[in-house]
C-alpha angles and dihedrals in degrees: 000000000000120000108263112180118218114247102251088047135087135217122249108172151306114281101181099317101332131103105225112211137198134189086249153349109292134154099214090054078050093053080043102056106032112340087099092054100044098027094227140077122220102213113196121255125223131219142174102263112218122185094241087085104051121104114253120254119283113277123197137347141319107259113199108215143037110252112182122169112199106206093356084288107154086214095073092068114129118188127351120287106189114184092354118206116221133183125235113216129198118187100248098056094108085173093078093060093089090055088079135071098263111181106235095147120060134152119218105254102251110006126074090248123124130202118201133176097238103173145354104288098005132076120204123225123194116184110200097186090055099104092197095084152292102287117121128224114239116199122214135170136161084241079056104088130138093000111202109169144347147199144193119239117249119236080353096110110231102350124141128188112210116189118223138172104277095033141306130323113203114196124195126194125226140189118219113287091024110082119193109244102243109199117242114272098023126120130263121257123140127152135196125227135190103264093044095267115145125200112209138195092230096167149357128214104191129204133243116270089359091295125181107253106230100168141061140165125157114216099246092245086065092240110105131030130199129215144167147168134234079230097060143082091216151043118225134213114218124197099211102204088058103038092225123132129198120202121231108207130166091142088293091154124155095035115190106176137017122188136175126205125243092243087050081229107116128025124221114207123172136181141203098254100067102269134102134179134216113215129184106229084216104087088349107242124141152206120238119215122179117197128195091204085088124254134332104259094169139032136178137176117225103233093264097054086241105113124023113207115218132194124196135213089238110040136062088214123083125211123225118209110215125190123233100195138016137275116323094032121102096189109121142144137225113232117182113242106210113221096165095163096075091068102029093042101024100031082218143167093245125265137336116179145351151192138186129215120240087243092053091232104106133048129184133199149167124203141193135289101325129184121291091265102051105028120124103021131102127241123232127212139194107219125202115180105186105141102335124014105257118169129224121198113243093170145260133307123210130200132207142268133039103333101331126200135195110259087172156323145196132170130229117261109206111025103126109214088064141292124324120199113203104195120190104221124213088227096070107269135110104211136185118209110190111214110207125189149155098280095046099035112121 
């Protein structure tokens, strides 16, 4: 039987399977459950909520299956789609924004540091290897404004891309001694930490006709960044060490997810209006697919850039894109990927965000409205992908506070001893669940 934790409980963390819960947050129940594995203890941290944040209320019903043309070819179509709801998008509803997986949440790639949006215009940092305390680090600037998502920079030490409305800040990290380079032209911003550490507004790449970033995606060597904006007809690819962006056009307006894969390989691109496009990063052409389940509102690589898995705002079952040849080759098909319990357990909409673990084995995800029982919590899966993705129900995970929701999550990529889900909580808290099984215990 999947975990269900009781409603006056919280989730600590994942012991082979099963969601250990506790009465509250705490960080002796944390040394007692898994401190003494892992030898460290993920203490919550806490942050002003603002509404800006919270997910809009549920629109439409609930569709039952995936349905995806490639090239507009009828035989494509994956599932039944009877009466399908779709959502119109204009590009000044800002209120569907949340609607997508924006990536609030994000660890640092190798170091036990997380970045969260954790309010309208700050981002929280919280170091867990700085030995001087628990406070965490918020960064602020005048160039900061209407933060939507953020993400570390691969191989780029501690660098962090924050996107604003107007463009992108993008924030380093130095020790005494060592002063970050800031380029010529850029605002001031630097902050001071405990340990000595200094955060400092090194660049800004800033947007067309002042637009609200709302994507973002590093290339995994660290070098470019893309970026785009629901107000604009393009995406652009910035190279980072120049400061120089090129804009990738082809009508692609209204843009809602970009996502590069972990080979660097292929490019995932979706829009508002249903359709999404896979590009080789080669000579940079793409596919296009449409799809009449409404628009992607999440999308995540398996670790070896050879699937994608896609969620979509009416259906409770994600695709999963699978290549059929290698790099260059475009040529790819859409497999449904069953997760029944989120109607039969959860009576919910269908679902809201995911994301997928760097071992492939865990995937999280939160869905739409649910019954009163179940609302407000995240599913956990145990993913197998030999040969075909199927997704097995661990449990639930609930987080703390009066009625908390999921903002946002993301897992850390790289920490060695198994996957760690950081979720952003409605209710005012950032908290790390470690999630420890067969395959990861010492």
């Amino acid at each position: 039987m999947p975990s269900f934790p009781h409603p006056d409980s919280v989730t600590i963390c994942e012991i082979n399977r099963d969601l250990i819960t506790a009465e509250s947050l705490s960080d002796d129940r944390a040394k007692d459950t898994y401190g003494k594995v892992l030898g460290i203890v993920f203490n919550p941290v806490p942050f002003q909520y603002d509404n800006h944040l919270s997910p809009s209320p549920e629109q439409g019903e609930e569709q039952g299956g995936v349905t995806v043309q490639r090239k507009g070819l009828s035989g494509s179509l994956l599932g039944v789609l009877s009466d399908s709801l779709k959502r119109p998008f204009h590009p000044n509803d800002v209120k569907l924004l949340p609607d997508v997986d924006l990536h609030c949440v994000s660890w640092h790639d190798h170091k036990h540091i997380l970045a969260f949006v954790s309010g309208p215009h700050h981002v929280t940092v919280r170091d867990y290897e700085d030995s001087d305390g628990k406070d965490p680090c918020i960064l602020t600037s005048e160039s900061q404004r209407d933060v939507k998502l953020l993400a570390w920079r691969p191989n780029g030490g501690r660098t962090l891309s924050v996107a604003c409305k107007g463009g992108i800040c993008i924030w380093t990290a130095s020790c005494p001694g060592n002063a970050a380079s800031v380029r010529s032209g850029v605002a001031s911003g630097t902050l001071s930490r405990g340990s000595g550490i200094r955060w400092t507004l090194v660049d800004f790449f800033r947007s067309h006709d002042d637009e609200q970033i709302s994507a973002l995606s590093w290339s995994p060597d660290g070098r470019y960044l893309a970026s785009a904006s629901y107000e604009s007809s393009s995406f652009t690819i910035w190279d980072v060490s120049q400061g120089l962006g090129t804009p990738i056009r082809r009508g692609l307006g209204g843009i809602s997810i970009l996502k590069w894969s972990p080979t660097g390989d292929y490019f995932f691109a979706a829009k508002f209006d249903g359709t999404f496009y896979l590009w080789e990063t080669n000579t940079w052409t793409s596919e296009p697919w449409s799809s009449t389940t409404g628009f992607v509102t999440g999308a995540t690589w398996d670790p070896d850039g050879r699937m994608i898995l896609i969620a979509f705002s009416d259906s409770s079952t994600l695709g999963s894109i699978h290549f059929a040849s290698k790099p260059p080759s475009l040529d790819a098909h859409l497999l449904p990927v069953d997760l029944p319990e989120i109607i039969s357990l959860t009576g919910s909409q269908g679902i809201e965000k995911i994301s997928w673990d760097a071992s492939g084995e865990r995937l999280a995800l939160s869905y739409k409205g649910g019954n009163e029982l179940y609302k407000g919590l995240i599913a956990m899966y145990d993913v197998r992908r030999t040969p075909l993705i199927s997704a097995s129900l661990i449990g639930f995970i609930r987080g703390p506070g009066l009625d908390p929701s999921p903002i946002g999550f993301s897992f850390h990529d790289k920490f060695k001893q198994g996957p760690l889900l950081s979720v952003c909580w409605s209710s005012g808290f950032c908290c790390t669940y470690p999630l420890i099984f067969r395959s990861h215990v010492p």
